[in-house]
C-alpha positions as CSV (number, residue, x, y, z in Angstrom):
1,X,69.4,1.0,34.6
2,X,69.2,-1.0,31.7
3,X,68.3,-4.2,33.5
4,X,65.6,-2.3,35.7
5,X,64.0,-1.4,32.3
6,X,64.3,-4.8,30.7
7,X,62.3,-5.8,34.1
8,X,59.6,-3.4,33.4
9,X,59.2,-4.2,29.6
10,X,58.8,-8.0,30.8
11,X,56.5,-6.8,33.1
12,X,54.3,-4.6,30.2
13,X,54.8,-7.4,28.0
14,X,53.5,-10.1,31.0
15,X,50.1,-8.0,31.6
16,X,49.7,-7.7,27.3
17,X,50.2,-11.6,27.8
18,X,47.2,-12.0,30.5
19,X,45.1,-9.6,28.8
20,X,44.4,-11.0,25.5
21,X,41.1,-8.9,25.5
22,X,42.6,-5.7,26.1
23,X,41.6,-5.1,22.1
24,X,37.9,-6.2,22.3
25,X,37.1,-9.0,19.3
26,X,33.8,-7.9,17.5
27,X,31.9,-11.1,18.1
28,X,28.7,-9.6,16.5
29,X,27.3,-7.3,14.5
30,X,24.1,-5.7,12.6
31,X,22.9,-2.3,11.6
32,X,19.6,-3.3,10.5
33,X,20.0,-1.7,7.5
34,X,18.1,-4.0,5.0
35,X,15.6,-6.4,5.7
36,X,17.6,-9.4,4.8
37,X,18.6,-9.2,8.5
38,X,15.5,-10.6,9.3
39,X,17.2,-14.2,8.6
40,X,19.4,-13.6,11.1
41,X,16.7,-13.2,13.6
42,X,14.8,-15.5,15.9
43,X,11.5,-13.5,16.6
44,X,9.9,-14.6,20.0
45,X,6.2,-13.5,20.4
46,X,3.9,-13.6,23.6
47,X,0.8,-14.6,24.5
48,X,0.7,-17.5,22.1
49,X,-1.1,-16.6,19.3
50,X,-0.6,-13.0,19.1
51,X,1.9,-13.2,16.4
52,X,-0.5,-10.8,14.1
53,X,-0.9,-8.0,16.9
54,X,3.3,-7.4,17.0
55,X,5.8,-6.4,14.2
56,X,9.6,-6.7,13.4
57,X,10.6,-4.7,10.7
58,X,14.6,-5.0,9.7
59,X,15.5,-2.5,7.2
60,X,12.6,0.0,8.2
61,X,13.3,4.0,7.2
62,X,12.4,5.7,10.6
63,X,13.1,9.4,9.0
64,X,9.4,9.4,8.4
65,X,8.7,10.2,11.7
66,X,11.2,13.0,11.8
67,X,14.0,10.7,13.8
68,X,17.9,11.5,12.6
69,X,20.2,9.4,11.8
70,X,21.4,7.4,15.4
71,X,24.8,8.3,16.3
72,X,27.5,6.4,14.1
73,X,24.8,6.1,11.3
74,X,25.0,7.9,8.1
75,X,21.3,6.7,7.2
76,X,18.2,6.5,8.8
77,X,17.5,2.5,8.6
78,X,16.7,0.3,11.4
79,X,14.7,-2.4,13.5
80,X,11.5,-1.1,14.2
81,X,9.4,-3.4,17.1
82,X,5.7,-2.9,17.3
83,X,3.5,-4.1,20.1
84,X,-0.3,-4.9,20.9
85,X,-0.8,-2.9,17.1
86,X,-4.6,-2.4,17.7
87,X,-6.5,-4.4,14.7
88,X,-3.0,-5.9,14.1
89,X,0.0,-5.0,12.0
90,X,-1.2,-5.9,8.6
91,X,-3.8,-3.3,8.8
92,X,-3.6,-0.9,12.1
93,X,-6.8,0.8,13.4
94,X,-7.2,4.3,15.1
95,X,-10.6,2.6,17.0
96,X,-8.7,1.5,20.2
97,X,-10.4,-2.0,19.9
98,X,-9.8,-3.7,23.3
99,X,-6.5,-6.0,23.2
100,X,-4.0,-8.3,25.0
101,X,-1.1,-7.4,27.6
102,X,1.8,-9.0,25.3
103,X,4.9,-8.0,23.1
104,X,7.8,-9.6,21.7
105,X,11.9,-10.1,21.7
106,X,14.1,-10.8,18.8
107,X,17.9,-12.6,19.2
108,X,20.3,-13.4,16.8
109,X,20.2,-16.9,15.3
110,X,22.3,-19.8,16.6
111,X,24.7,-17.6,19.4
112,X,26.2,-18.1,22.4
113,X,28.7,-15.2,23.1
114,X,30.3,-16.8,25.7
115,X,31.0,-15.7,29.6
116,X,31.8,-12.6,29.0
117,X,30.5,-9.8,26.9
118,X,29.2,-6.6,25.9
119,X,25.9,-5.9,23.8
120,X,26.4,-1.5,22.3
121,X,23.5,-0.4,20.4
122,X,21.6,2.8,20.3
123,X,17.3,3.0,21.1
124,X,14.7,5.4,20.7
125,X,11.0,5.0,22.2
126,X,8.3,6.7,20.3
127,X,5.1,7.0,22.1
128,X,2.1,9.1,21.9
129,X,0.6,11.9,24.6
130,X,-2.6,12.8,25.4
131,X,-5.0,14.5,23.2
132,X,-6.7,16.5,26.2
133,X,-6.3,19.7,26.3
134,X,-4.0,19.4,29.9
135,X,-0.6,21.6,28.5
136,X,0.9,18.6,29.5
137,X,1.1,16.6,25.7
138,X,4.1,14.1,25.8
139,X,4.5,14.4,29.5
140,X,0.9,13.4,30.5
141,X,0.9,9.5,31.5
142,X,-2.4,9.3,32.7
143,X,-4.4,9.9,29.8
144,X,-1.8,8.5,27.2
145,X,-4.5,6.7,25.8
146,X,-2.6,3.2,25.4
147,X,0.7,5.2,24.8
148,X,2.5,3.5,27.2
149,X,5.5,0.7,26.4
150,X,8.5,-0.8,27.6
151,X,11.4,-1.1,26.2
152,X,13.4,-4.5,26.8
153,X,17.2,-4.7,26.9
154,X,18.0,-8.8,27.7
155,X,21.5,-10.5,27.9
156,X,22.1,-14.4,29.1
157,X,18.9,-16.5,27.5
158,X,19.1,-18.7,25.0
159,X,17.3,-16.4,22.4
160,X,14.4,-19.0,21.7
161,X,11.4,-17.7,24.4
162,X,9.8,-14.4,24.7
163,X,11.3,-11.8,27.2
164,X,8.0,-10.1,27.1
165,X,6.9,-8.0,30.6
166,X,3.8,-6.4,31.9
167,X,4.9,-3.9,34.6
168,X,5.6,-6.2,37.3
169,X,6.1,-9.5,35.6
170,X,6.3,-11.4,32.2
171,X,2.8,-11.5,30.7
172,X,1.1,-15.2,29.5
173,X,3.5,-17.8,28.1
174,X,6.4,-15.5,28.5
175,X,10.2,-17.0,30.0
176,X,12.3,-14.9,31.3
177,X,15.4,-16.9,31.0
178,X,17.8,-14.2,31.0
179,X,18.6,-11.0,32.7
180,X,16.0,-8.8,31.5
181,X,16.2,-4.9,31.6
182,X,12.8,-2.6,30.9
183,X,12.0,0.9,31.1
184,X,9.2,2.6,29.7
185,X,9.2,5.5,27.0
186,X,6.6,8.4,28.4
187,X,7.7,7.3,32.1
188,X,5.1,7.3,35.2
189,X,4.4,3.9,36.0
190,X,6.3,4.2,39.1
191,X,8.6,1.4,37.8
192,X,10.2,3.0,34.9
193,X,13.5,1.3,35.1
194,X,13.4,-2.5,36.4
195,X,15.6,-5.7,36.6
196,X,14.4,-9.1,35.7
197,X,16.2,-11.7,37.0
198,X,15.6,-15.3,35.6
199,X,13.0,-15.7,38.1
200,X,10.4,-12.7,36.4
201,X,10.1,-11.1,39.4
202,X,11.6,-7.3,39.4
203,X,14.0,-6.2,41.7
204,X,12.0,-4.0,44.2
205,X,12.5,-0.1,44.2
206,X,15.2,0.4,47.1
207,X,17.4,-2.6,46.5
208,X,21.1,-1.6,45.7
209,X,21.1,-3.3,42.4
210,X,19.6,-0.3,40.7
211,X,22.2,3.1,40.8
212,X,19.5,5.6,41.8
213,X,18.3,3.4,44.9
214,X,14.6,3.6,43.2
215,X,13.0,2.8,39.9
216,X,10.6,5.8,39.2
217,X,11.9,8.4,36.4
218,X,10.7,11.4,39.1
219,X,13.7,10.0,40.7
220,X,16.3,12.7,40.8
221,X,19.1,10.4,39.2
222,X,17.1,9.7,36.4
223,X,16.0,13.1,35.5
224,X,19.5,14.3,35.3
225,X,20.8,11.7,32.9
226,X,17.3,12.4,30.7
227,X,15.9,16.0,30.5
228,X,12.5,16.6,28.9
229,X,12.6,16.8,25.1
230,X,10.1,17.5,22.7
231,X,9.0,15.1,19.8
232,X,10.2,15.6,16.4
233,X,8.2,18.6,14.5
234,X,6.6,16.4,12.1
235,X,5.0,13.6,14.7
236,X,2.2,17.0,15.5
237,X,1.3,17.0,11.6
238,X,1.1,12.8,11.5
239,X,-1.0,13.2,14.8
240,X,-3.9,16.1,13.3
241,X,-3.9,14.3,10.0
242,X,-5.2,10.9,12.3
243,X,-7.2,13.0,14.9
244,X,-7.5,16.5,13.6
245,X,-10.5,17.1,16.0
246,X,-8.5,16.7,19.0
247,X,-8.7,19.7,21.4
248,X,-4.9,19.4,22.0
249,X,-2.1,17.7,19.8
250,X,-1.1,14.3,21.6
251,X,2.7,15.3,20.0
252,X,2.8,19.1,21.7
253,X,4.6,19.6,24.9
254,X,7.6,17.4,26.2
255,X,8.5,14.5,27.9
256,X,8.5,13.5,31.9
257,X,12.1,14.2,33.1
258,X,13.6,10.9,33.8
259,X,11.6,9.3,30.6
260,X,13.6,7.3,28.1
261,X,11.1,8.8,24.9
262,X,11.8,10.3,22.0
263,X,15.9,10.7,22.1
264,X,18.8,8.3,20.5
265,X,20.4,6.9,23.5
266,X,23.2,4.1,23.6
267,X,22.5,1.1,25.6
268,X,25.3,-1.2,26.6
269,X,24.4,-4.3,28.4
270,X,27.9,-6.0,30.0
271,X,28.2,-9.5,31.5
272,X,31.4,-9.7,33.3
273,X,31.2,-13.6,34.5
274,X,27.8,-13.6,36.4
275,X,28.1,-9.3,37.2
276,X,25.6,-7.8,34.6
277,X,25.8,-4.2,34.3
278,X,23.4,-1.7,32.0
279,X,24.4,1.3,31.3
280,X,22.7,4.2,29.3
281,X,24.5,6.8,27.3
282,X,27.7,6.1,29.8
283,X,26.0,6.1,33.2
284,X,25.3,3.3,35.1
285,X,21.6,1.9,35.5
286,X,22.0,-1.2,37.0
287,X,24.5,-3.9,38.2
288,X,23.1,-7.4,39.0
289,X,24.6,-10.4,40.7
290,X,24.0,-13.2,38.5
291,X,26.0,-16.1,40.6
292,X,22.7,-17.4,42.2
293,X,21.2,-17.4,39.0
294,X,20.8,-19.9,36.5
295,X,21.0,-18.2,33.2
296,X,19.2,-19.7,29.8
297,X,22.1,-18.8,27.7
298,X,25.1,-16.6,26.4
299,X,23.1,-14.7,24.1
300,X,21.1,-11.3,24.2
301,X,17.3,-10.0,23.3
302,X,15.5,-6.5,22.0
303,X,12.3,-6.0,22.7
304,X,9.2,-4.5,23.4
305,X,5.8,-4.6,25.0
306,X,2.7,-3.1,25.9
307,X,2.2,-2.3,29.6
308,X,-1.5,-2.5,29.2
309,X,-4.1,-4.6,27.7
310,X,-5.6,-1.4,26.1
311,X,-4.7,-0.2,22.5
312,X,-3.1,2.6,21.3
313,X,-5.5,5.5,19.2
314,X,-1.9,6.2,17.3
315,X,-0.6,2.7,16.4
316,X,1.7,4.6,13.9
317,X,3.4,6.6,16.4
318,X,3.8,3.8,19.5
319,X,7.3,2.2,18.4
320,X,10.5,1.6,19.4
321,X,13.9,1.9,17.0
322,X,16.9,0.0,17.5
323,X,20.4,0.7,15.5
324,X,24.1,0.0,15.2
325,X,24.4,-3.7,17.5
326,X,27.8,-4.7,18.3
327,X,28.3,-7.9,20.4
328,X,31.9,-7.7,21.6
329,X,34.2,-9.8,24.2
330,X,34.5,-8.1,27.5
331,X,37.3,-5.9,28.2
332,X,39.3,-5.1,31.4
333,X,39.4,-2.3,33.1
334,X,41.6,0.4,30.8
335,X,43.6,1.1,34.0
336,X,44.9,-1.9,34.4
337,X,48.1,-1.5,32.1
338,X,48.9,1.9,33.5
339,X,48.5,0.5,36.9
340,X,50.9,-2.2,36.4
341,X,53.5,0.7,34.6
342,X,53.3,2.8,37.7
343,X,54.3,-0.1,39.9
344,X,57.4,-0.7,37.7
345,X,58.0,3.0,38.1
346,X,59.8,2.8,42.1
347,X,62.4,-0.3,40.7
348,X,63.2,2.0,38.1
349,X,63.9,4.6,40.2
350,X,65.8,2.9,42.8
351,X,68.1,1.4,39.9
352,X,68.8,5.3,38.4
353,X,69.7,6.5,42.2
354,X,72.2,4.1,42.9
């Protein structure tokens, strides 16, 4: 008996030997909580020349807006990304002057993270609704009046070009040089939750690569892992104190089941060798086969950008919030040692029986 268990200890201690990573290594890190960060950060803006229409703001108090403090946090400080700011971010107008299809993505300084990791952080997308008097508020798309961004999740580029999308495809002088992962906040575009590959062309609604089959937010997947919510109380006052003529408040009502907007949820990007996963709030999105793929880099992107050229009547209320980053080296499977226990388990046996 004892020998039996000697051989299953060695065994143990042989798969603790081959799994160096079981404990994941924090290879990065940020909370955004002062806006020293911004050192840290390569900012990538497209078009060219439409640095003054987008904003990064590290350190930025989003309890303003009503938003609580994302899970983990025990403030209310984060990275705020602005994009298409009608009249431009030093001084934001309510006029809806026209404007240009563009955005940005911001990557830590100087990384490369290796073949495999994993990017945690948590993401809310603020948007306004319509102001017509519809009872649909937050969950109208059509007359969203310029409401309308996408959120950008990228892992593998270099962390030195803009991962900045349209709908479709990257706008002007953007490189997708990564895997590239967008959804939009209010939903309704028909492509609310897409893959980039290298190439900027989404993977079509229908192909395997996305878990629901399809890439609308109607989609029944999707509107079980996001019910309709409502927007935080105080977004209806900031909206009547900017419009208070509007026949219906463009912060009343509640999202598109299946929409991303206006809820803290954690985003974990994986690359596993060339198999890149995204997952949201522990359900799988999206698994991409890298291998025929060349990839820019080891290193990750935020970002976000406007699906349309037109400008937003509530440039105060069209943002999206990132918190709590953690860049960490891939893990295996948690099964793996109790797998290997159980197939020690019948030697064991056989040595107490005879």
């Amino acid at each position: 008996m004892r020998k039996s268990m000697v051989l299953c200890a060695a065994a143990l201690s042989a798969l603790a030997g081959t799994s160096s990573l079981t404990r994941a290594a924090t290879l990065y890190s940020d909370n955004f909580n002062t806006a020293a960060s911004a050192a840290n950060w390569k900012v990538n803006v497209a078009p060219t020349g439409q640095d003054a229409n987008q904003s990064a703001e590290f350190g930025y108090d989003y309890s303003v807006f009503g938003i609580p403090a994302a899970p983990g946090s025990l403030d209310t400080l984060g990275l705020r990304l602005r994009a298409n700011i009608p009249g431009g971010a030093a001084a934001p107008v309510t006029t809806r002057p026209p404007g240009v299809t563009g955005g940005l993505s911001v990557s830590p300084l100087n990384q490369n993270f290796g073949t495999n990791y994993r990017a945690t952080f948590y993401a809310w997308s603020n948007f306004n609704g319509s102001p017509v008097l519809n009872g649909s508020g937050l969950a109208d798309n059509a007359n969203s009046e310029g409401g309308t961004n996408n959120v950008m999740f990228g892992i593998g580029t270099s962390g030195t070009v803009p991962l900045v999308v349209a709908n479709t495809l990257p706008v002007t002088n953007a490189t997708m040089d990564g895997i590239g992962f967008a959804t939009t906040g209010d939903g309704g575009i028909v492509n609310d939750y897409r893959i980039y590959p290298a190439s900027g062309t989404i993977v079509p609604s229908g192909n395997s690569a996305y878990a629901a089959g399809a890439t609308a937010n109607t989609n029944a997947y999707y509107m079980n892992l996001f019910p309709s919510v409502g927007a935080p109380a105080i977004q209806q006052t900031l909206s009547t104190a900017e419009y208070p003529s509007d026949p219906s408040n463009t912060q009343a009502g509640t999202t598109q089941a299946g929409a991303f907007g206006f809820a803290w949820h954690q985003v974990v990007l994986t690359k596993n060798g060339n198999t890149i996963t995204w997952d949201v709030d522990g359900s799988r999105i999206a698994t991409f086969d890298a291998s025929s793929t060349t990839l820019g880099g080891n290193n990750i992107a935020l970002g976000v950008s406007d699906a349309n050229s037109s400008t937003t009547r509530h440039p105060s209320l069209l943002f999206t919030v990132f918190d709590n980053l953690t860049v960490t080296n891939e893990v295996p499977e948690p099964t793996s040692l109790g797998l290997l226990a159980l197939a020690a388990l019948p030697a064991l046996r056989r040595r107490r029986s005879a």
